[in-house]
LOKEGU-149777 format. One record per residue (C-alpha): residue number from 0; x, y, z; residue in one letter. Coordinates in steps of 0.5 Angstrom, whole numbers. Example, Ala and Ser with C-alpha at 12.3 -4.5 7.8 and 13.67 -1.06 7.14 Angstrom:
! LOKEGU-149777
<rec><num>0</num><X>25</X><Y>-9</Y><Z>16</Z><residu>A</residu></rec>
<rec><num>1</num><X>27</X><Y>-2</Y><Z>14</Z><residu>S</residu></rec>
! end
This chain:
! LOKEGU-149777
<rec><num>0</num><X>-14</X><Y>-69</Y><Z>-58</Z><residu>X</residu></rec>
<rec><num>1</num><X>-12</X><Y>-65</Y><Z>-64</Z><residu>X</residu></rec>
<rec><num>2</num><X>-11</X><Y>-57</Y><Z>-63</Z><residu>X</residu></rec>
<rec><num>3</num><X>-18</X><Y>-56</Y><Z>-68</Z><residu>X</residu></rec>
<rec><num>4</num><X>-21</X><Y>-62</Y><Z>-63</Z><residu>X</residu></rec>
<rec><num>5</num><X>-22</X><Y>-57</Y><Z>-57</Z><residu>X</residu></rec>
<rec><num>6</num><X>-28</X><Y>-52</Y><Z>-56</Z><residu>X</residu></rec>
<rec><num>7</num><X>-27</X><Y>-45</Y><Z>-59</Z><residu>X</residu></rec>
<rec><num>8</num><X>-27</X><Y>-41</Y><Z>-52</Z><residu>X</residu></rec>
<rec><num>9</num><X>-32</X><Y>-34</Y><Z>-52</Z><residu>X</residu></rec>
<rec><num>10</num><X>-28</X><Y>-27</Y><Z>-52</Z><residu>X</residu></rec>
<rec><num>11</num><X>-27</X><Y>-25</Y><Z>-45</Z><residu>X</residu></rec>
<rec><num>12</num><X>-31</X><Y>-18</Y><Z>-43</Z><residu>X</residu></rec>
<rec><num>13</num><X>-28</X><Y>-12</Y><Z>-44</Z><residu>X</residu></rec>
<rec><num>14</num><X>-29</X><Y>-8</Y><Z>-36</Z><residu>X</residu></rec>
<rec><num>15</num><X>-29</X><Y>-1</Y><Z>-38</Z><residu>X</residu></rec>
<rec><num>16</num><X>-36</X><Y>-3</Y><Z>-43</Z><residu>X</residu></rec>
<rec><num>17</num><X>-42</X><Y>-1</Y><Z>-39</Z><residu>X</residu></rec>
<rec><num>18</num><X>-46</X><Y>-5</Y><Z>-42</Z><residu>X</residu></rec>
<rec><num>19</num><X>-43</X><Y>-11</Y><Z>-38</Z><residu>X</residu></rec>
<rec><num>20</num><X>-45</X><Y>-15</Y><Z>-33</Z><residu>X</residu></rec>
<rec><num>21</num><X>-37</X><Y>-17</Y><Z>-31</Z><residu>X</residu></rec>
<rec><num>22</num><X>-37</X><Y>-9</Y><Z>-30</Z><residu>X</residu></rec>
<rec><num>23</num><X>-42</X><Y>-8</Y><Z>-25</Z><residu>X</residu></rec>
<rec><num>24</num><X>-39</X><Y>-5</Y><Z>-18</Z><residu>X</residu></rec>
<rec><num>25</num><X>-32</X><Y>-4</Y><Z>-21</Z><residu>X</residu></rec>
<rec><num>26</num><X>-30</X><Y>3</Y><Z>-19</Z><residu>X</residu></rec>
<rec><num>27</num><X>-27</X><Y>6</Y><Z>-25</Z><residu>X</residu></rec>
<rec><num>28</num><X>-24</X><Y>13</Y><Z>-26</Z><residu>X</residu></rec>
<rec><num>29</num><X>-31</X><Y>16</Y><Z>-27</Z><residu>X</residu></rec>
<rec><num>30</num><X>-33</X><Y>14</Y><Z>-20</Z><residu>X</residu></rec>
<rec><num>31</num><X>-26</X><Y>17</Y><Z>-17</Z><residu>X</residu></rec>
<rec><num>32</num><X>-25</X><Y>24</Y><Z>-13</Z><residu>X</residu></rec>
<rec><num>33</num><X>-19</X><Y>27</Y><Z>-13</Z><residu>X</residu></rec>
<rec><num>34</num><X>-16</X><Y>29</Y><Z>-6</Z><residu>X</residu></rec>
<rec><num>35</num><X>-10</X><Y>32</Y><Z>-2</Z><residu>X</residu></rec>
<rec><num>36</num><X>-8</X><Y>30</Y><Z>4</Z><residu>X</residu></rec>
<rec><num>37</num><X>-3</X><Y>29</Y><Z>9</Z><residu>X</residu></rec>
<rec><num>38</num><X>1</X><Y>21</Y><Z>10</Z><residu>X</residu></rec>
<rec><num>39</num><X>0</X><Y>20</Y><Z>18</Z><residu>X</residu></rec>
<rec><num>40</num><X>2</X><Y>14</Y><Z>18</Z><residu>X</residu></rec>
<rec><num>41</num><X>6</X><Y>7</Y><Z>13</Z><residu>X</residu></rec>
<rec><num>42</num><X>7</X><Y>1</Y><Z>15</Z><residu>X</residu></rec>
<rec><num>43</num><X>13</X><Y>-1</Y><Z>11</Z><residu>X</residu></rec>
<rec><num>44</num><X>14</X><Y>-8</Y><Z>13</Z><residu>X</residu></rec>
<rec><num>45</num><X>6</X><Y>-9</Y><Z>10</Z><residu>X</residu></rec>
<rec><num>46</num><X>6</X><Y>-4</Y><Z>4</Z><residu>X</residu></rec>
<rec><num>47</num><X>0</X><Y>0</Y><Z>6</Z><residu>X</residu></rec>
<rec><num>48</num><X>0</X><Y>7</Y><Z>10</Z><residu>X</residu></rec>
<rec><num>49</num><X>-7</X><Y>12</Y><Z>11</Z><residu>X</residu></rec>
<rec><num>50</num><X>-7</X><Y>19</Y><Z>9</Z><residu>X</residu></rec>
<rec><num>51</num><X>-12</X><Y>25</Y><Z>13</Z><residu>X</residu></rec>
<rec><num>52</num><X>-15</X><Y>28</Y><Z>8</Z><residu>X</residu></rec>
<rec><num>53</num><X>-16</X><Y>36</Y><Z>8</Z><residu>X</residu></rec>
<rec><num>54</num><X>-24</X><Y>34</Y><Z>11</Z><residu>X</residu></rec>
<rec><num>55</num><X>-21</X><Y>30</Y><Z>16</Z><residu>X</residu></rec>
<rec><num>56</num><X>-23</X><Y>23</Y><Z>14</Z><residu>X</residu></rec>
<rec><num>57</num><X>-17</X><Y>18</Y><Z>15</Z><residu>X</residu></rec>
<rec><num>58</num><X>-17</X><Y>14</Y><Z>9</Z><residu>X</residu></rec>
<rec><num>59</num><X>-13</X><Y>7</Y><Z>8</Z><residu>X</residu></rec>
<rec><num>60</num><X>-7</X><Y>6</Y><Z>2</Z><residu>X</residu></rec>
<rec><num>61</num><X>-3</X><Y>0</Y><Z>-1</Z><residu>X</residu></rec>
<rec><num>62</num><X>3</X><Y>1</Y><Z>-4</Z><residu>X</residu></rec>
<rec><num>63</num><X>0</X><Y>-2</Y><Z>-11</Z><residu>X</residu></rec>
<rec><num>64</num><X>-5</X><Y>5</Y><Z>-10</Z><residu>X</residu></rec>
<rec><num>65</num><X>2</X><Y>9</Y><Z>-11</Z><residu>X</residu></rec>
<rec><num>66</num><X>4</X><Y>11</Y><Z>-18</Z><residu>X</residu></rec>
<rec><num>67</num><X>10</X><Y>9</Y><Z>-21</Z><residu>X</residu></rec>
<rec><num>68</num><X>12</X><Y>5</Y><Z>-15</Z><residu>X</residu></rec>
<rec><num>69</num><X>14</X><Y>10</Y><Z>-10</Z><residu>X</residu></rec>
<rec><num>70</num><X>12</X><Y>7</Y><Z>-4</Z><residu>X</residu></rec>
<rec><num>71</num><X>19</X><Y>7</Y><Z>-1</Z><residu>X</residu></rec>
<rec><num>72</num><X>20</X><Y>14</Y><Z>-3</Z><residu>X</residu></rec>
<rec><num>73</num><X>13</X><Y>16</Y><Z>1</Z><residu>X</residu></rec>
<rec><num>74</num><X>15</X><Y>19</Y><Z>8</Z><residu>X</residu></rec>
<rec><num>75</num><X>10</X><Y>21</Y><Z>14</Z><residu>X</residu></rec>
<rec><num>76</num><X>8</X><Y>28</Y><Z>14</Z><residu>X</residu></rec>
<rec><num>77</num><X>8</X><Y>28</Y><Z>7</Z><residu>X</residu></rec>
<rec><num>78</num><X>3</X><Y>32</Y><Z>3</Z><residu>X</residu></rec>
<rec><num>79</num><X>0</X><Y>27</Y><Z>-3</Z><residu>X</residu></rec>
<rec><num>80</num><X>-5</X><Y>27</Y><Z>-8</Z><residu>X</residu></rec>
<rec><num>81</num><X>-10</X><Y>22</Y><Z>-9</Z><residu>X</residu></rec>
<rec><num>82</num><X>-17</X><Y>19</Y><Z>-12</Z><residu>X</residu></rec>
<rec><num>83</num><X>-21</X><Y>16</Y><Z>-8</Z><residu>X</residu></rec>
<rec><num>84</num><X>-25</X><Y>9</Y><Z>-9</Z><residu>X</residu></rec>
<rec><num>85</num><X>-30</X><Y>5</Y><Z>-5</Z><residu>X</residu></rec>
<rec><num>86</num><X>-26</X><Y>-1</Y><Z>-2</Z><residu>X</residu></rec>
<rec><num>87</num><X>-28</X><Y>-8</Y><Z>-6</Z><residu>X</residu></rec>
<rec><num>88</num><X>-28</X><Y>-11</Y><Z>1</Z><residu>X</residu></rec>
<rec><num>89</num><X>-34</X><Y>-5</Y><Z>3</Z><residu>X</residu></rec>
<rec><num>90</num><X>-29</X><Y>-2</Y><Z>8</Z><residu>X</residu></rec>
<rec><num>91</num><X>-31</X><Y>5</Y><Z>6</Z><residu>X</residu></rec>
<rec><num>92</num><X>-26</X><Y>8</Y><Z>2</Z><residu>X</residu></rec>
<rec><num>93</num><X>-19</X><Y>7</Y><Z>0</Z><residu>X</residu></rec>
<rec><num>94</num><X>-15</X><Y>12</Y><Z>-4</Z><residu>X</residu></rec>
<rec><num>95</num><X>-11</X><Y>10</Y><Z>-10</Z><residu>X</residu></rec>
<rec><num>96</num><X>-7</X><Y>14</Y><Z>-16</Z><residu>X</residu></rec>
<rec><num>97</num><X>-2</X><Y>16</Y><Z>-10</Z><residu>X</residu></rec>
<rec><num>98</num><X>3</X><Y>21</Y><Z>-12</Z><residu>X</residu></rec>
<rec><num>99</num><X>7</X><Y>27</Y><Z>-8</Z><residu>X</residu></rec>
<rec><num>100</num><X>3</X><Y>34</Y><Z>-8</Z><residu>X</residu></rec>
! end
């Protein structure tokens, strides 16, 4: 079979268009809240932690979430900034863009 010979494929969806379906439930920055809080709690053998924010509510982090590929420099006790999204598994909310207040 010859290159010319296979079918022309369709261009994949851009996700930030909100006319697409593909985007459909993808959280965006819109979609995101920024928050402050204190880390209570890593993990570091799993790379996730959970932040407590200033209303008190604790919220899940993986290490993918923390900018920059800080995870390792992230202590307990450490005040953090964050944005928080509907989990895609819809475990509530999980916090993304980490970075220290």
């Amino acid at each position: 079979m010859r290159r010319s010979d296979l079918p022309v494929s369709t261009p994949l969806p851009v996700l930030s268009d909100p006319g697409c379906p593909a985007a459909a439930g993808t959280p965006t920055r819109e979609d995101a809240t920024m928050a402050t809080g204190t880390i209570i709690r890593l993990v570091r053998d799993r790379g996730f932690g959970f932040i407590r924010g200033e209303d008190g509510k604790e919220v899940f982090f993986h290490a993918t979430g923390v900018v920059n590929g800080i995870y390792d420099n992230l202590n307990e006790d450490q005040m953090v900034t964050y944005e928080k999204q509907a989990d895609t598994r819809g475990r509530g909310e999980r916090a993304v863009n980490v970075r220290p207040a």
